[in-house]
N, C-alpha and C positions, 0 to 999 in steps of 0.2 A: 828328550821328552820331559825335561825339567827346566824352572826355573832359574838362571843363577842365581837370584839374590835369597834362596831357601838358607836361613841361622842352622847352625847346629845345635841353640838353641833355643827356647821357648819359656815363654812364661804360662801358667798351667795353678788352679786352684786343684787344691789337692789335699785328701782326705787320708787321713794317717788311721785312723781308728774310730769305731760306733762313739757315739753321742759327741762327738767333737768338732767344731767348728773348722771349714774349711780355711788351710795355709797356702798364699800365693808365693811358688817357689819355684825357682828353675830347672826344667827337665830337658831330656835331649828328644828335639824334635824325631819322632816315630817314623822307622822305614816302613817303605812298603815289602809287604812278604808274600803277594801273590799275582799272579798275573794279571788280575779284574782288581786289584788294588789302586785306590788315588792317594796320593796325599793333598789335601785340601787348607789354604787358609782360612781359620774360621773369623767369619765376619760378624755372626751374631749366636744367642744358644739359648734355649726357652729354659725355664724352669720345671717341673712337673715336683707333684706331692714326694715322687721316689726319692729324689735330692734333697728335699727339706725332711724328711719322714729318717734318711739315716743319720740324722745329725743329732735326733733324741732318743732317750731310750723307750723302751718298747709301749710302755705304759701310756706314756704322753702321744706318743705316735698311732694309736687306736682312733682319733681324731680326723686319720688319713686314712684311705682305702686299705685293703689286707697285703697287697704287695707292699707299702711303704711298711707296717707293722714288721712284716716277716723282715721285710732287710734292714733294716732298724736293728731290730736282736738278730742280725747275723746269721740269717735261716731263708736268703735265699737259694731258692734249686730250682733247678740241677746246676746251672754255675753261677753263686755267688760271685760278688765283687773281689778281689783281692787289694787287700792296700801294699802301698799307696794307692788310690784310689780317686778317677778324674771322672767326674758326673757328666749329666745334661744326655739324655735321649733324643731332645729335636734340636736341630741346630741349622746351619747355613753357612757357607762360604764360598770359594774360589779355587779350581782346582790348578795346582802350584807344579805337579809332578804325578806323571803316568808310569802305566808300565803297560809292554804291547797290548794288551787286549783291550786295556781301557782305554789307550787312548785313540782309540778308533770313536767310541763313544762319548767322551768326557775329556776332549783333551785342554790344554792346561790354560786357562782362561775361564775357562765355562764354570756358569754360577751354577752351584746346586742347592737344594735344598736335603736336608740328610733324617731318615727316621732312626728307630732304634734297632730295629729288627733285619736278621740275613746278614750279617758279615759272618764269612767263613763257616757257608753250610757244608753239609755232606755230598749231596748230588747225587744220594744211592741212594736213599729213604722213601716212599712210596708217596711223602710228599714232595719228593725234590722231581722226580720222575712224573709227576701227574702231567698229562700231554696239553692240560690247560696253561700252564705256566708260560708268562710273559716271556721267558729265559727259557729255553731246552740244560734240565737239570740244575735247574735254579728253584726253590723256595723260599720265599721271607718267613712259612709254619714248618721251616723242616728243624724238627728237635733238637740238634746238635748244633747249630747255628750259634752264634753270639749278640747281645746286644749290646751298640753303644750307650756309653753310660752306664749299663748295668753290669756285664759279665766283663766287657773290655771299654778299654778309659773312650769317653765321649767329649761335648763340645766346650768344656770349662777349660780353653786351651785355645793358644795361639793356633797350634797347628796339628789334625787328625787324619788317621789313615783312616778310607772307609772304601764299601764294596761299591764300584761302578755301576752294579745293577742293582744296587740298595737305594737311589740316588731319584731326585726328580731336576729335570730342568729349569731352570728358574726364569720368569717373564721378565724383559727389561726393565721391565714399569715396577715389578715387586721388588721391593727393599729387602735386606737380609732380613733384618727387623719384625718384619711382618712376616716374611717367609718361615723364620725358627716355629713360630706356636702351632703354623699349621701343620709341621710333618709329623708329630703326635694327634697332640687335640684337633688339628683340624679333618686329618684323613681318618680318625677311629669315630667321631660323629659326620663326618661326611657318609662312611662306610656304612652305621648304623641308617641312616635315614633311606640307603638303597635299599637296605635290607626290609625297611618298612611297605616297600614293593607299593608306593602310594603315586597318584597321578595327581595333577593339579587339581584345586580344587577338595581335595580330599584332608580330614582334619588328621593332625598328630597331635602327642604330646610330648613335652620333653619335659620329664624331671630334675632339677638341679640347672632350674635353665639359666642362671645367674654366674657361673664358675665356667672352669678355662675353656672345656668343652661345652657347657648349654650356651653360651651366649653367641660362639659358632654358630651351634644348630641351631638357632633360631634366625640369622643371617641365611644360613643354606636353604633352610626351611622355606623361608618367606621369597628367595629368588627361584626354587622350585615351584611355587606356586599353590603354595601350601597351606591351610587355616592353621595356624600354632598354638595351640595353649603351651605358654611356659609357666613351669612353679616350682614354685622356690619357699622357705622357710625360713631365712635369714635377712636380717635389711640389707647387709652390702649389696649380696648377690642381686635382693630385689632391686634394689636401685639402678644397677648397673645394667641389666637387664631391661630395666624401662625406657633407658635414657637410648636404647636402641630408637625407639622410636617409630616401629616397622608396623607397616598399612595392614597386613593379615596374618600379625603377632597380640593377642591379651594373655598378660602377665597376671599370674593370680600368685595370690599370698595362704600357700596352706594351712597358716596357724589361724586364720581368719576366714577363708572358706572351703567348708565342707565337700567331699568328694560328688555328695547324692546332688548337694545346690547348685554345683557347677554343673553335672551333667544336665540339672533340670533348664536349667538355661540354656543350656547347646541344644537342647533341645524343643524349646522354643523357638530359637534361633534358625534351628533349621525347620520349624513346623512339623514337627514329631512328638506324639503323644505317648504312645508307646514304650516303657523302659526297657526292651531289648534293643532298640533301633536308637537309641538316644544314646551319644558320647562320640567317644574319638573312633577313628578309624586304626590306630596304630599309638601306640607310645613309648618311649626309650628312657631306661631307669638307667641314670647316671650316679645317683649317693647310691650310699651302701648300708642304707636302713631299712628295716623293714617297714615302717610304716608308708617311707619313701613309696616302697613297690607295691604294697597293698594301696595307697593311693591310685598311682599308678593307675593298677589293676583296675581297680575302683571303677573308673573315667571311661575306659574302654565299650563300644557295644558287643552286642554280639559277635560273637567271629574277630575279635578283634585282634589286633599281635602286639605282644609287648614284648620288646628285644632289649635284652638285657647288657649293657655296658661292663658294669661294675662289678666285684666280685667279693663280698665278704668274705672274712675265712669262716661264718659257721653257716653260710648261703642264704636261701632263701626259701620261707614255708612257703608253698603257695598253695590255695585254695582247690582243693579237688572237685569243689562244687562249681568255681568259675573253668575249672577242664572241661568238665563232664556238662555241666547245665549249659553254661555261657557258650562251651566249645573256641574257649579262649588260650591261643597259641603262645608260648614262651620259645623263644629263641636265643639263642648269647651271637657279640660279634664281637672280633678280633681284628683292629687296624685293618689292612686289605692288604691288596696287592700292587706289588710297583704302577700296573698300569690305573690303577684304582687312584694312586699318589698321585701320577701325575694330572689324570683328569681332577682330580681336587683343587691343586695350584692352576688348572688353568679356569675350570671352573669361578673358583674363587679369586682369579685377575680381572676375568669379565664382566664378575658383578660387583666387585671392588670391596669384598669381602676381608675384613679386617681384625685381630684380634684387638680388642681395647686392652692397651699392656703400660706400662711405665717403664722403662729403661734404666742400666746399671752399668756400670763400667765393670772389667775382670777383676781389677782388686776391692769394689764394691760388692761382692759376691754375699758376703755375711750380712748386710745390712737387706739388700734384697731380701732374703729370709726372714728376718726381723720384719720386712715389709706383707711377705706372705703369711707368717704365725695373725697377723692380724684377722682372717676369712673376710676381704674386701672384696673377694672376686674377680675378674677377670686374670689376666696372664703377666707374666713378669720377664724381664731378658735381661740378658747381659746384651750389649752391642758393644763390640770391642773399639768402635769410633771413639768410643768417649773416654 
């Protein structure tokens, strides 16, 4: 159930210590240690803020969401990184070497696409046991679990061991390349837009619609069937966001219009005079400001849902008048579930759903970063082709 031509070893960027730039050095390719275990050649590995956010210290890294802050100074939990330490949470390859269980499912050929979450859960937890589970006594939310990239080395590496039923199937048609940014960014705004519980035809919003995740959900959005406002507050994101080009996506620039202007417009638009019945149906707060969410909020009609992506670490005030008056719902969402993964990729081969990313070779790994410190937007990979 293996390969022959699997090295003993590997090449592998690799983190020695906080605020320090990633060293390509040679490690011994990683056995498998469980029965639902693959080892996988990785063929490409997205970036996220976590990877760039531990490379500064804590101060500069406040810039980046609260998880990158916290493992930055060394304070992620319940399991912190350990170094040596191999990044990258979404990634993709070729699976090289099984072990029985898996390779019933994934045996060794087969392209997969890899998230972060569910390697090496418990299967006793009240999440691993929920009778909804894709898996009998599988969770990707059960507590004790690991993530690649975070708790155990991820896709900044020739070659990783990951869970068979952590994994999605990859379309002939989809390239490593474009597959790496969706098993993060793309299944956690995928996920979010289901939870917007919204039918064609009906408006969202997406805040931060410019960055690795809005510019997704405004692709999923608009093949759903969706009226989009995206906004954004930055020119890269803007730009990149526009250059989508999508028939029932308007890009607005929040440093230039006002929350009450745009509603009055959509309301226009829809022939609505009324300001309870005037704005979005739904909206998904992706930064981690408040102004961000108070936007947001803002834009929503009545009854409206705003589901929360992002997580600062001092959170978020929210208006007791927009609960109680408006009767306006807040929700949070967390990546999904394997079967949620895979309808994303297959979703997103149908409609040809793409991250717009720039490409990095494994020992380019630090200039990519250097590329990311910029806030241009969109997604960034390593593809080990080049």
């Amino acid at each position: 159930m293996a390969s022959d031509r699997i090295p003993q070893q590997m090449k592998a960027q690799v983190l020695t210590e906080y605020s320090q730039p990633y060293t390509l050095k040679d490690l011994s390719v990683p056995e498998l240690a469980s029965d639902n275990d693959i080892l996988i050649k990785v063929d490409a590995a997205g970036v996220r803020d976590i990877e760039v956010a531990i490379m500064v210290d804590a101060d500069q890294s406040q810039q980046y969401c609260h998880t990158d802050a916290v493992l930055a100074a060394g304070q992620m939990k319940p399991n912190p990184p350990k170094f040596p330490h191999v990044g990258s949470h979404e990634f993709a390859g070729t699976v090289v070497k099984t072990s029985s269980s898996s390779d019933k499912t994934c045996p060794v050929g087969t392209r997969v696409g890899v998230p972060g979450r569910g390697y090496h859960i418990c299967g006793t937890c009240f999440e691993c046991k929920d009778p909804n589970n894709d898996y009998a006594g599988y969770s990707n939310f059960c507590g004790k679990g690991l993530s690649n990239g975070l708790s155990k080395d991820g896709g900044f590496a020739e070659y990783a061991v990951v869970d068979a039923r952590q994994v999605a199937l990859l379309p002939d048609a989809m390239s490593a390349a474009n597959a790496a940014p969706l098993m993060c960014a793309g299944v956690t705004i995928y996920r979010a837009l289901k939870r917007c519980r919204l039918s064609a035809g009906q408006r969202v919003g997406i805040m931060g619609c410019g960055g690795g995740l809005g510019h997704l959900g405004l692709q999923f959005a608009e093949a759903m069937g969706l009226k989009t406002t995206g906004v954004d507050a930055a020119d890269g994101p803007l730009k990149l966001a526009n250059s989508l080009s999508l028939k029932n996506v308007r890009v607005v620039d929040a440093r230039s219009t006002k929350a009450d202007a745009l509603v009055k417009e959509i309301g226009e638009q829809d022939g609505v005079e009324d300001r309870p019945n005037m704005g979005l149906d739904a909206v998904i707060i992706l930064p981690e400001s408040q102004a961000s969410f108070e936007y947001g909020c803002s834009i929503l009609k009545n009854h409206g849902l705003c589901v929360v992506v992002s997580f600062p670490e001092g959170g978020f005030n929210v208006s007791a008048r927009d609960l109680v008056f408006r009767d306006i719902s807040v929700v949070g969402t967390l990546l999904g579930t394997n079967s949620d993964l895979q309808e994303m990729v297959s979703f997103a081969s149908k409609h040809n759903i793409k991250a717009i990313s720039k490409t990095y070779s494994l020992a380019k790994l630090n200039e990519l970063v250097d590329e990311y410190n910029k806030g241009e937007g969109g997604k960034l990979v390593v593809d080990m082709a080049l």
